[in-house]
C-alpha positions in Angstrom: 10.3 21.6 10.3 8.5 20.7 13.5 10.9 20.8 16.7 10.7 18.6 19.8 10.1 22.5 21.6 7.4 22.9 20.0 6.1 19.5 20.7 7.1 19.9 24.5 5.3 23.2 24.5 2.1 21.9 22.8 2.1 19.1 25.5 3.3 21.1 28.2 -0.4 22.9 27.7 -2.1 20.3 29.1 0.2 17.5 31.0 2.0 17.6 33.9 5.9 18.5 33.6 7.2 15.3 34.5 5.1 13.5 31.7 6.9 16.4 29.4 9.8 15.4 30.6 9.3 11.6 29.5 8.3 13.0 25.7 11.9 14.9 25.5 13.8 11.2 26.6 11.5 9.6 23.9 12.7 12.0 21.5 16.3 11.3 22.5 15.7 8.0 22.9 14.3 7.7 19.4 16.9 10.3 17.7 19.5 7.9 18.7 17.8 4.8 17.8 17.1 6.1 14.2 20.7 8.0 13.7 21.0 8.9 10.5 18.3 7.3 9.0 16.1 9.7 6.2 13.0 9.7 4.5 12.3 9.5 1.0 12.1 13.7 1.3 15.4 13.9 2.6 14.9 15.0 5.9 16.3 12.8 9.0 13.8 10.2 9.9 13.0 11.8 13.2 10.7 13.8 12.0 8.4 11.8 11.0 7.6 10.0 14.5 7.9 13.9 16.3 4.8 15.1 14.0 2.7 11.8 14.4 3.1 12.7 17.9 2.4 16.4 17.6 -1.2 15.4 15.5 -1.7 13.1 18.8 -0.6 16.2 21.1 -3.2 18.2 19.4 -6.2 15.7 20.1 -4.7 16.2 23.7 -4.0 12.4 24.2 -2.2 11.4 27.5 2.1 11.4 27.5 2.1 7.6 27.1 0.4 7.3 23.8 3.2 10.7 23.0 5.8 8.9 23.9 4.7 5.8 21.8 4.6 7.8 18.8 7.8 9.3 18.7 9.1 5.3 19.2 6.5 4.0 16.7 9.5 3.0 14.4 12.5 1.9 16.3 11.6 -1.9 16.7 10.3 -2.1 13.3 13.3 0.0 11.7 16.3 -0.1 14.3 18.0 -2.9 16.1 15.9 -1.9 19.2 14.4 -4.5 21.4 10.7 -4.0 23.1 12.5 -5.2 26.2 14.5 -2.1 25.4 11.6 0.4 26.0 10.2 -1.5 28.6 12.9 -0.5 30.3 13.4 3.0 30.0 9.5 3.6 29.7 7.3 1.2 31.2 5.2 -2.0 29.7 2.8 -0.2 28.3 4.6 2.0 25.9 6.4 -0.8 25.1 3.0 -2.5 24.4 1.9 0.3 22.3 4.7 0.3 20.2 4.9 -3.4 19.1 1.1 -2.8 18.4 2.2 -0.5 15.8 4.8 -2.4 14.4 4.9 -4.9 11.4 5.8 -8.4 11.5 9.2 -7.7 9.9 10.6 -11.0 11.0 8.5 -13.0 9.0 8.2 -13.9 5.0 5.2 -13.4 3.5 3.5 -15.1 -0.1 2.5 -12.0 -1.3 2.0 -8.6 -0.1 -1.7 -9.2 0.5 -1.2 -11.5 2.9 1.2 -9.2 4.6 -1.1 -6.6 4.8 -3.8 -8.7 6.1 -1.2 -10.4 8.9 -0.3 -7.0 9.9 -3.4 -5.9 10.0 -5.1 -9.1 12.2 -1.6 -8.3 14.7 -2.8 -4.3 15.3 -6.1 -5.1 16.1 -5.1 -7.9 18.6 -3.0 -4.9 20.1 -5.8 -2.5 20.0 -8.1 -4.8 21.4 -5.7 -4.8 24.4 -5.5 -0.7 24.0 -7.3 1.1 21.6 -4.5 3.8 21.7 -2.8 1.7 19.3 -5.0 2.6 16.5 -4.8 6.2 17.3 -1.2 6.1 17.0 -1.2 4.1 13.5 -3.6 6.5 12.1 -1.6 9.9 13.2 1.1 7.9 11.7 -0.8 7.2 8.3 -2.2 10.7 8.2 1.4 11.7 8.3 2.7 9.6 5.9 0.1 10.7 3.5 0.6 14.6 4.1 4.3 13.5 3.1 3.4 11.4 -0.1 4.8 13.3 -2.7 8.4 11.8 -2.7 7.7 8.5 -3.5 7.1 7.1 -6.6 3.9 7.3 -8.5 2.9 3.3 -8.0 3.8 3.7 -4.2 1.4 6.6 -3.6 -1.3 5.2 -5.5 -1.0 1.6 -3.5 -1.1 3.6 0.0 -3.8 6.0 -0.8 -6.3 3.1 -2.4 -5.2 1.7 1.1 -5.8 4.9 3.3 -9.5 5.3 1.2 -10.5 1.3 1.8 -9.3 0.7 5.6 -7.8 3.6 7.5 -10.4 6.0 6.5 -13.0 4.0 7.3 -11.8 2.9 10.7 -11.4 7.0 11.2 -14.8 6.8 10.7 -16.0 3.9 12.7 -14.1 5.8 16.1 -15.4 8.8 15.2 -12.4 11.0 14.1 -14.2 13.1 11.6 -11.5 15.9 11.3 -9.1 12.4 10.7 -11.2 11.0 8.3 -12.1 14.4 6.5 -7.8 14.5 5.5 -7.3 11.1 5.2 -10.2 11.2 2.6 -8.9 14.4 0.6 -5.0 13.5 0.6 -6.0 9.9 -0.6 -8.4 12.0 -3.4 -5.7 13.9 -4.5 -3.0 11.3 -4.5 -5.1 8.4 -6.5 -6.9 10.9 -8.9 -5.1 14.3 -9.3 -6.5 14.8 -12.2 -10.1 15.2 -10.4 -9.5 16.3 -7.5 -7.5 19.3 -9.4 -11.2 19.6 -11.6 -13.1 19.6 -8.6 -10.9 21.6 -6.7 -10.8 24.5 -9.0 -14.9 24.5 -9.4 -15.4 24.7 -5.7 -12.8 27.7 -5.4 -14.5 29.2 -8.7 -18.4 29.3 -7.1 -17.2 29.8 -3.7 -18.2 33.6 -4.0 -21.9 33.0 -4.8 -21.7 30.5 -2.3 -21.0 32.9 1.1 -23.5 35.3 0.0 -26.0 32.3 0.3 -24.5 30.7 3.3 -24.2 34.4 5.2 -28.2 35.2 4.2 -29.6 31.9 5.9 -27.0 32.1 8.9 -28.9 35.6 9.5 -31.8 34.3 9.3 -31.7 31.4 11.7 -29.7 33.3 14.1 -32.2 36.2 14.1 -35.1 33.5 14.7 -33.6 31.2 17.4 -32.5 34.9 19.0 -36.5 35.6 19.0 -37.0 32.3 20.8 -34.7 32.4 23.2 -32.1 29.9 22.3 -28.8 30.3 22.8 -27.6 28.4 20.0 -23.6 28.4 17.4 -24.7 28.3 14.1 -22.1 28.1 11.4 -22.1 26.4 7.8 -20.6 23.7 7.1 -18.0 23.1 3.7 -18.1 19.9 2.2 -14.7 18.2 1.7 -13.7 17.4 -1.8 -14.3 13.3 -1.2 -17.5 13.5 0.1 -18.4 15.9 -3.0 -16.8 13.2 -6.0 -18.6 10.5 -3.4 -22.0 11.9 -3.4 -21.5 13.1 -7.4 -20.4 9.3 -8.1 -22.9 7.5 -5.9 -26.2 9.1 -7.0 -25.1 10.3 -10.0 -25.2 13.8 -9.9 -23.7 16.7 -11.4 -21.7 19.0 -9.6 -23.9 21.9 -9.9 -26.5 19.6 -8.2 -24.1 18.6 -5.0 -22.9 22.4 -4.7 -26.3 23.6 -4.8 -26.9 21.6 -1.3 -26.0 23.9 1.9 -24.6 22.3 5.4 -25.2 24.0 8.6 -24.6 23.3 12.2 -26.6 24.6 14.9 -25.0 23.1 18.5 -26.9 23.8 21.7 -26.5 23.3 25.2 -29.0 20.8 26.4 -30.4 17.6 24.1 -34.0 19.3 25.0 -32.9 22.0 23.2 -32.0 20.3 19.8 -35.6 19.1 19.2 -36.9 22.7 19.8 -34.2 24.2 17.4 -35.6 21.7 15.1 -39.4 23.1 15.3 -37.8 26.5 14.9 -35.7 25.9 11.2 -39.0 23.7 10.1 -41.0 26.6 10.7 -38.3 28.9 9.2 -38.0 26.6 5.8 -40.3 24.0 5.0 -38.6 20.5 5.7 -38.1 18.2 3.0 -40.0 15.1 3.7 -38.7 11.9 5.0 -35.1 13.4 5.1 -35.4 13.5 8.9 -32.8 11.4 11.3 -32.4 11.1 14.5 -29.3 9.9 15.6 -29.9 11.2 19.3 -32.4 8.9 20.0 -30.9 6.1 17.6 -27.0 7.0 17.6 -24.6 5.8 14.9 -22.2 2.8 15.0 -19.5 5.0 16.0 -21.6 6.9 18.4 -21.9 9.8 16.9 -25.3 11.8 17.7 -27.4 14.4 16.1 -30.4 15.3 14.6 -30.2 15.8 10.7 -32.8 17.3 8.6 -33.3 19.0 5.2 -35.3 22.0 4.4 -36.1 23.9 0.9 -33.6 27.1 1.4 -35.0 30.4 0.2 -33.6 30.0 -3.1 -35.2 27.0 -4.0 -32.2 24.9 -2.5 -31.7 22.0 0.0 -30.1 22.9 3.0 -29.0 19.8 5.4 -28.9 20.3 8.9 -27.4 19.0 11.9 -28.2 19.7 15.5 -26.7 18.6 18.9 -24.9 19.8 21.8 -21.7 20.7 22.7 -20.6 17.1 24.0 -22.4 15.6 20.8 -20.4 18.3 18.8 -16.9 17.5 20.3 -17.5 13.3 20.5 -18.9 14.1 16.4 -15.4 15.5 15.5 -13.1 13.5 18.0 -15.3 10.3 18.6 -13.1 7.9 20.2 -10.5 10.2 22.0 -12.9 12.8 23.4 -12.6 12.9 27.2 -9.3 11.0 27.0 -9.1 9.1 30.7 -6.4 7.2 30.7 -5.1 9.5 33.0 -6.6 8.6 35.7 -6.7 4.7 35.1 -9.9 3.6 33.3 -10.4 4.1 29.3 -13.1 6.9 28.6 -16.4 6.2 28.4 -18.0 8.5 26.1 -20.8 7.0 23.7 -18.1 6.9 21.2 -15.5 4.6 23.2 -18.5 2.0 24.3 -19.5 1.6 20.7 -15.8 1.1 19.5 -15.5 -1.4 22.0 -18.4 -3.5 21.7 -17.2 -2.9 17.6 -13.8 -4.2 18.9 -15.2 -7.6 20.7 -17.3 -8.4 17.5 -13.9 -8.3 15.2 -12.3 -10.3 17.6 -15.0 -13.0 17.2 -14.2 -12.5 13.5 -10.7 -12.9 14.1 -10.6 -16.6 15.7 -13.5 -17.6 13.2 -11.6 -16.9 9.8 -9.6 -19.2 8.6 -6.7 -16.9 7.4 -5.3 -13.3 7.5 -6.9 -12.5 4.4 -10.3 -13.9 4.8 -10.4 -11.6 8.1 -9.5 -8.4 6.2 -12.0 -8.9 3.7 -14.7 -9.6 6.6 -13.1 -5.9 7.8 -13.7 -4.1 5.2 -17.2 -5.3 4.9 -17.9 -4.2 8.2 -16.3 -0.4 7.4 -18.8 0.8 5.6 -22.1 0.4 7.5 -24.7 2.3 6.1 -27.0 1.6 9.1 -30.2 0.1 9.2 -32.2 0.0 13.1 -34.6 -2.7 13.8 -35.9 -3.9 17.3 -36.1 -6.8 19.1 -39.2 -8.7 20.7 -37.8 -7.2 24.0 -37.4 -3.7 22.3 -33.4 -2.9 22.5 -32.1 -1.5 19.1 -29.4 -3.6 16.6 -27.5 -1.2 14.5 -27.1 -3.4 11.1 -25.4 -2.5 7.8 -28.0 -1.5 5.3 -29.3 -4.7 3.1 -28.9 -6.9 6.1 -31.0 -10.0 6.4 -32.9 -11.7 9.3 -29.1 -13.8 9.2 -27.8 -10.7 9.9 -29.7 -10.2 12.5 -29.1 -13.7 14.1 -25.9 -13.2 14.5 -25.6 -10.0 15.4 -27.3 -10.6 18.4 -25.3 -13.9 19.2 -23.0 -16.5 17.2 -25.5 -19.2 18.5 -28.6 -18.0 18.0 -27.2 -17.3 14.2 -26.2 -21.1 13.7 -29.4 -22.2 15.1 -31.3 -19.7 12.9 -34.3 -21.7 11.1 -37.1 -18.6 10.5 -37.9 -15.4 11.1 -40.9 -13.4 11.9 -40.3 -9.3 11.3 -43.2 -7.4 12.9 -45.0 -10.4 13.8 -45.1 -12.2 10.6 -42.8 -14.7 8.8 -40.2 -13.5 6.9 -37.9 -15.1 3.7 -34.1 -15.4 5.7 -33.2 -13.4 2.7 -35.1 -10.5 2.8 -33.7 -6.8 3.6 -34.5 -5.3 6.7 -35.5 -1.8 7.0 -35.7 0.4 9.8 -37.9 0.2 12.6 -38.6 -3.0 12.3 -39.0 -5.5 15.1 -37.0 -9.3 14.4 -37.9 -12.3 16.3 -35.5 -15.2 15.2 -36.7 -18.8 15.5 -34.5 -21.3 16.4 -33.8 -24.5 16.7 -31.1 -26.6 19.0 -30.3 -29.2 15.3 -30.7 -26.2 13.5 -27.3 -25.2 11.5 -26.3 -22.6 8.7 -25.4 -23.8 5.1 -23.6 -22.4 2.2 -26.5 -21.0 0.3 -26.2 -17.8 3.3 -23.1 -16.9 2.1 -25.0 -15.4 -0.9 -27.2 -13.0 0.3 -25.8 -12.2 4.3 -24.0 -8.8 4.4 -22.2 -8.1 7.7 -18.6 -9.2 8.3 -19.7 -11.3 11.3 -22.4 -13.1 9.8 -20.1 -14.4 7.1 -17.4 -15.1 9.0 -19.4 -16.8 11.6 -21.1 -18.9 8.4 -17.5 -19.8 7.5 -16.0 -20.8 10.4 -19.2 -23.1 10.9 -19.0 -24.3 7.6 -15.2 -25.6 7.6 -15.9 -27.4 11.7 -18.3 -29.3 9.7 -16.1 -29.9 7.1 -13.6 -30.8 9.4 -16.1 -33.2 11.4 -16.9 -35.5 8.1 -13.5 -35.2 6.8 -12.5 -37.0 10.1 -15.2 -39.3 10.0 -14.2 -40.2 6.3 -10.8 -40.3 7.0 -12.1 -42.8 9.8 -14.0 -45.3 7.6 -11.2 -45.1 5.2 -8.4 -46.5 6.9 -10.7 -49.2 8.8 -11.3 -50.6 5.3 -7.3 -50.4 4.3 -6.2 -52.1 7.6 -8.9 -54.9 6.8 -6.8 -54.9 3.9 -3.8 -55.8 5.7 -5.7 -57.8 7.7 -5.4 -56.1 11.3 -7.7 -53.4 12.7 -6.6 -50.1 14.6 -6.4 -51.8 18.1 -4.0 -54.2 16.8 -1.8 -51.6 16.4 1.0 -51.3 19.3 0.7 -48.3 20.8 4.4 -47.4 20.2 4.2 -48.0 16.8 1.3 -45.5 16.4 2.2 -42.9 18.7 5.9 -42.8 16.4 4.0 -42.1 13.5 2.2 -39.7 14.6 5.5 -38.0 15.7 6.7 -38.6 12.0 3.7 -37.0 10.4 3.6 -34.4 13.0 0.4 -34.6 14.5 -1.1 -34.8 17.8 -3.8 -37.4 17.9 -5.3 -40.3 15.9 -8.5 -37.5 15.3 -5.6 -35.7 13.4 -4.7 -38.3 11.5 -8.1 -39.2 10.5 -8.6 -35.7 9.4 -5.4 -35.6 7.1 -6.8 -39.1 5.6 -10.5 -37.6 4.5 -9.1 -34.4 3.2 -6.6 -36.9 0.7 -3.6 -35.0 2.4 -2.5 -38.5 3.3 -3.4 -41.7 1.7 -5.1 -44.4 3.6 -3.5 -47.5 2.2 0.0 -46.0 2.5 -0.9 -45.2 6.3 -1.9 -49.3 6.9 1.1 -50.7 5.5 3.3 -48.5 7.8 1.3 -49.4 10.7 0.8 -53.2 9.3 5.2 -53.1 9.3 5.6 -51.1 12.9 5.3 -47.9 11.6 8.6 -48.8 8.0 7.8 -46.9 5.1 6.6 -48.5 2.0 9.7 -48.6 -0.4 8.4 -47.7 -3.9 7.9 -50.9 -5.4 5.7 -51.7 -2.6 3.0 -48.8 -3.8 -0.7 -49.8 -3.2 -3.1 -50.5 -5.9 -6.7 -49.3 -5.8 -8.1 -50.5 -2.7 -9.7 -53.8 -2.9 -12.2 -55.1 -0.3 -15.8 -53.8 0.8 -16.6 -50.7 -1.6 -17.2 -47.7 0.6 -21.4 -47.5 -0.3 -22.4 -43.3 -1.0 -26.3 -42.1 -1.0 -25.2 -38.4 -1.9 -26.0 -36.9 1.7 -22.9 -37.0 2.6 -22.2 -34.0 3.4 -18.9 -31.5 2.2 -16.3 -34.1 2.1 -18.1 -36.3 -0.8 -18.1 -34.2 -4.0 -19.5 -35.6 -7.6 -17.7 -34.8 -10.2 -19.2 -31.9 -12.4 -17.2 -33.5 -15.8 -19.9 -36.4 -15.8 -22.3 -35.5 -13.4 -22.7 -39.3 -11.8 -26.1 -40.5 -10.7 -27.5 -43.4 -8.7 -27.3 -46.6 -11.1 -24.2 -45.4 -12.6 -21.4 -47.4 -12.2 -18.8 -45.1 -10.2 -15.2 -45.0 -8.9 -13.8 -42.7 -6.0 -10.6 -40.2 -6.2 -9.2 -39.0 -3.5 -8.7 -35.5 -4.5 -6.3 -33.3 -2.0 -8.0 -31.2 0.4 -11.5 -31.8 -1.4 -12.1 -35.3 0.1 -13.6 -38.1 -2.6 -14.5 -37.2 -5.9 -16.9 -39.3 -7.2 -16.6 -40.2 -11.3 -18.8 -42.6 -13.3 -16.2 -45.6 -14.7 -16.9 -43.8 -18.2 -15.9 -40.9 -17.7 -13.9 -38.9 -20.2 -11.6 -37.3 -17.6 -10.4 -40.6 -16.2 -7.6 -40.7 -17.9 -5.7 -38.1 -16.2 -5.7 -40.5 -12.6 -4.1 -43.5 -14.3 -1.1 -42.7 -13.2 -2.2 -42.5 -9.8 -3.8 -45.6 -9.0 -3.1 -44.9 -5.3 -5.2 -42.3 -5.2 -8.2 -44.6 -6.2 -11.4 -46.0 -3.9 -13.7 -48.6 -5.0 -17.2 -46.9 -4.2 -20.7 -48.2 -5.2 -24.1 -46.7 -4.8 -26.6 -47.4 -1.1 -29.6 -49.2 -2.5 -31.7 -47.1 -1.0 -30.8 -43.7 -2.4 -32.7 -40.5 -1.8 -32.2 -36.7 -3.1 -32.1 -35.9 -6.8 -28.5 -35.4 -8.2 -27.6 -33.2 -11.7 -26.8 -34.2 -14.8 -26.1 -33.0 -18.4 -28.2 -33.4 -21.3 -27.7 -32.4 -24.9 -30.8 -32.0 -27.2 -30.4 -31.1 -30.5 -33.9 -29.4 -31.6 -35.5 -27.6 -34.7 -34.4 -23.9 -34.6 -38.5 -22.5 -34.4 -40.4 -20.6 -31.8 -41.2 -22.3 -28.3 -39.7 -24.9 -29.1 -37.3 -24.5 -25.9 -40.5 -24.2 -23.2 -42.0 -27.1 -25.0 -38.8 -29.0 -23.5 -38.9 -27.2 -20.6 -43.1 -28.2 -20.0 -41.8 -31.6 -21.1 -39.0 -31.7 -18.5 -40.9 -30.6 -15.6 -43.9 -33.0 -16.9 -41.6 -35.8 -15.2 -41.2 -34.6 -11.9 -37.6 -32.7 -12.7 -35.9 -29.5 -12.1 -33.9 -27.6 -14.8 -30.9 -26.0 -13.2 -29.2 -24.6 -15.8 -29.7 -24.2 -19.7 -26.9 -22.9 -21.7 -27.1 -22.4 -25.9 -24.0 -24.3 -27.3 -24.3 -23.9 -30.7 -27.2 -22.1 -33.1 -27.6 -21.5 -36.7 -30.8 -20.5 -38.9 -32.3 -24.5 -38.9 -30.9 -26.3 -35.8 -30.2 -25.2 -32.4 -28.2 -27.7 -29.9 -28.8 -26.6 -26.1 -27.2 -28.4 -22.6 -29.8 -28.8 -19.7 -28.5 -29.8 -16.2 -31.6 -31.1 -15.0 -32.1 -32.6 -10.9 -32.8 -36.8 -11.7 -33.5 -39.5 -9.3 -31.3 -42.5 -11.0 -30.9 -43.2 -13.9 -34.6 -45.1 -14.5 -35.8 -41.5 -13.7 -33.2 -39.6 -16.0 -33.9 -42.3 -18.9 -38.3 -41.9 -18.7 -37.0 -38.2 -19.0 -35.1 -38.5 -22.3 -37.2 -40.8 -23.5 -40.0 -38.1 -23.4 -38.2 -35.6 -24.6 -37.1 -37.7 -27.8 -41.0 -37.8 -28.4 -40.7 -34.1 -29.6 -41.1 -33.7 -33.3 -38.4 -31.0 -33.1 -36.0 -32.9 -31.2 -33.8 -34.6 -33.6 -31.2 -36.3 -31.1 -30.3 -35.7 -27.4 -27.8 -37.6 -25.5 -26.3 -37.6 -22.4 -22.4 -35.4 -22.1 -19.9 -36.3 -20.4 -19.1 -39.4 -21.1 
């Protein structure tokens, strides 16, 4: 059991002995707000926020962030108020510790949601302070060193939690020693049966294993002793994760992954990790274009070194990493190395900049999603950068997840320049928006002030901000021609009533709007061409000053001018994909909720299901002048025999068409019967079409579905 002495006398090593004496009225503080409250072990709940703070005592973090941890609980799990710790410990602990805590106070759908709200609340706090990470991952790494009470489904839900997004964050400030536990308790927790396998293998060769390790230690001592460099060389032991990782990943056996050798060689000056690294590749021939250098270039999180692999002397790799002391302390403590929030300003090590520009980029995220949930999943995209470097026309370097895009790119540079994106040019040529980007590769974006992203991006872009940023573009416009839409429709049902908006008293408009709860007209309009309100039901109240329609008084399909479509639309205007209407047809609008106007052909099979909401009906008819090709199904029943379908197909694209999907309904030894959605004009285009393809000798029938 760890006692609040040996937490005083852990921070007593390094803070002054007034701070010391703030930690023992936290821990009184706390003991008395948690009274007798246990863990699932048995042991008073106490100790759980004392060794959260020991693990944060032990990264030597200043007496505020201490403090927080040992209250990390009590406004989440006791009656305490924040304005309670404000009191007896200042704002910013108090800050710090409703950071940490859940949203206890509110009721959630489902516990992904939860997660996701809880999740979007901590980093708004660590935005703020990016101690309040720090303190929720001591107080996960805790939590999972003290799994084993809780029931099997319990454990597995926190540790397939701790392996998706705390780890990964570990890993994005830099907190290898952090990430290396949080990896191997989640291991053992979600697969014990593995990590028992794996665990006994690794204990079972570790014998053979030193006698290898201590022979090339020798070695490269003795050399870099002979050259003059004063140089710590030790090897490095992979972590169980990182060994079922790299075995699952590339597939290998676990011979293969234990027959790899990690060593770290740490120097004083950067100068002197590029001569270190002419001294192992002249020791053991280096294995070509396994060479990094995360000096020059450093990681996401900051972390710098140079990495190379060499043949070792019994025909095995050995990977090696090289840097300096500072390197070496910000590679294993990233984000709190040269804690200096003693002195007033937030440290400034390579680590801390990268984490904050990481920060400001997530915050973009946040306001751009459109829920909790969407933001989490943009998250986790962005927590497992395998980094790609490419350059830009003025020659700084973007750090990218690997498989980004030129989109990618766009954005990563700036929201703007990513909705404006039109082209591309990587080292001076033109470039497909989709294409991967590799490293060392210079991007020039071309843009355009109309320009705007579309849907089809969402397919191939792979950073969290890029997607998000797509989104969030993607719903204004919605927005935009819902509210135009929703415009247009209740001008036509106040002609119907025969008054127009301005008619309207003020009064009478401003109480309905206080009735439906929304702040302007615009609001309105947008509730109206997203079918959360009905247009015809909104004129009659305003036609009566502002009386609800009693429900004998329910409108019929409008009447009037139809509301003409030519398919461009936009979002807000969908065709329905039951029967697939084109120009010519004869067509009827539903307004669906939240999808706008559905367009259906009067024919249509699927009809039948709205007759009992005629209210929810739009006379529509087609532009005259209607450009764009539209899909629609075709069934063609042909003669089961070889090339038949690209005859078809030849035929099909003969008359200026696209095929855009082709799916085999039914097929036996004589007769095959095959659905094309196929790109048409009108219906004069679609009908030269199937008159062509009823020219076929093997086509015995085809017919249009749907309808």
């Amino acid at each position: 059991m760890f006692r609040i002495g040996d937490l005083r006398r852990l921070a007593g090593a390094y803070l002054d002995p007034a701070e010391v004496e703030a930690i023992q009225r936290a821990f009184v503080f706390g003991a008395n707000a948690h009274g007798e409250q246990r863990r699932a072990s048995g042991e008073p709940y106490i100790q759980h926020p004392i060794q959260v703070a020991q693990i944060l005592a032990e990264m030597r973090l200043d007496h505020e962030t201490i403090v927080a941890a040992i209250l990390h609980d009590v406004i989440e799990d006791t009656p305490t108020a924040k304005t309670q710790i404000a009191t007896h410990f200042g704002d910013t602990v108090a800050d710090l510790v409703d950071g940490v805590s859940k949203l206890t106070h509110l009721s959630f759908e489902s516990r992904a949601e939860a997660q996701a709200e809880n999740f979007r609340k901590m980093l708004m706090a660590m935005a703020r302070d990016l101690r309040v990470i720090l303190i929720k991952l001591a107080d996960r790494l805790h939590n999972m060193r003290t799994l084993d009470p809780l029931p099997r489904e319990k454990q597995g839900r926190i540790s397939r939690e701790t392996l998706e997004i705390y780890a990964p964050i570990a890993n994005r400030l830099g907190l290898r020693a952090m990430l290396i536990e949080l990896e191997d308790l989640g291991f053992r927790a979600l697969y014990p049966r593995r990590h028992r396998v794996l665990e006994a293998e690794v204990r079972k060769a570790r014998g053979h294993r030193k006698r290898v390790v201590r022979k090339i230690e020798t070695a490269t001592k003795r050399r870099l002793r002979q050259e003059g460099v004063k140089a710590r060389v030790e090897g490095r032991r992979k972590h169980l994760y990182s060994l079922y990782r790299k075995m699952r990943n590339r597939h290998l056996s676990f011979r293969e992954v234990l027959d790899m050798y990690g060593f770290r060689i740490v120097v004083e000056r950067p100068d002197d990790c590029y001569r270190v690294l002419g001294i192992v590749h002249s020791l053991y021939k280096p294995v070509v274009e396994r060479f990094k250098d995360y000096i020059a270039i450093p990681k996401a999180n900051g972390y710098q070194s140079l990495h190379t692999t060499l043949m070792g002397p019994f025909g095995s790799p050995i990977e090696v990493q090289i840097r300096t002391e500072e390197m070496d302390q910000v590679a294993e403590s990233g984000v709190a190395a040269h804690w200096m929030y003693k002195i007033g300003q937030p440290g400034t090590n390579t680590a801390q900049l990268r984490v904050r520009e990481w920060v400001r980029d997530l915050l973009e995220m946040q306001t751009q999603a459109g829920d909790s949930v969407e933001f989490l999943e943009s998250v986790k995209v962005d927590l497992f950068p395998k980094e790609t470097y490419v350059f830009t026309p003025a020659g700084e370097i973007r750090t990218l997840p690997r498989g980004a895009t030129p989109v990618d790119f766009a954005y990563a540079v700036h929201t703007d320049i990513g909705n404006q994106c039109v082209a591309a040019k990587v080292d001076g040529r033109y470039a497909p928006l989709r294409a991967p980007l590799s490293s060392g590769q210079t991007v020039e974006i071309v843009t355009i002030p109309w320009g705007r992203p579309t849907a089809a991006w969402l397919d191939f872009v792979v950073s969290g901000k890029a997607r998000s940023a797509i989104r969030n573009h993607l719903k204004q416009l919605r927005t935009e021609e819902a509210t135009d839409l929703g415009e247009m429709l209740l001008g036509k049902a106040l002609a119907v009533e025969s008054i127009g908006l301005d008619d309207v008293p003020a009064a009478v408009l401003n109480a309905l709007l206080d009735d439906l709860k929304l702040k302007t007209i615009g609001a309105l309009h947008e509730e109206i061409g997203f079918g959360r309100r009905l247009a015809p039901l909104i004129a009659k109240r305003l036609a009566r000053g502002g009386e609800e329609p009693s429900t004998d008084d329910a409108p019929a399909p409008s009447a009037g001018t139809p509301l003409y479509i030519q398919g461009s639309e936009g979002m807000i205007v969908d065709f329905g994909k039951c029967c697939h209407p084109i120009p010519g047809d004869s067509v009827m609008g539903f307004v669906s909720t939240g999808r706008g106007i559905v367009i259906h052909t009067t024919d249509c099979k699927n009809l039948t299901e709205f007759s009992d909401r005629p209210e929810r009906w739009i006379d529509v008819a087609w532009e005259p002048e209607v450009n764009g090709e539209f899909p629609v199904e075709i069934r063609v029943d042909m003669a089961n025999r070889k090339g038949v379908l690209a005859t078809v197909a030849a035929a099909i694209a003969e008359m200026g068409a696209n095929i855009e999907n082709v799916n085999i309904e039914n097929r036996d030894g004589l007769d095959t019967a095959m659905n094309f959605v196929i790109g048409v004009r009108d219906r004069t285009h679609l009908a030269r079409i199937m008159r062509r393809i009823r020219g076929i000798s093997e086509v015995s029938r085809i017919a249009r579905t749907g309808h």
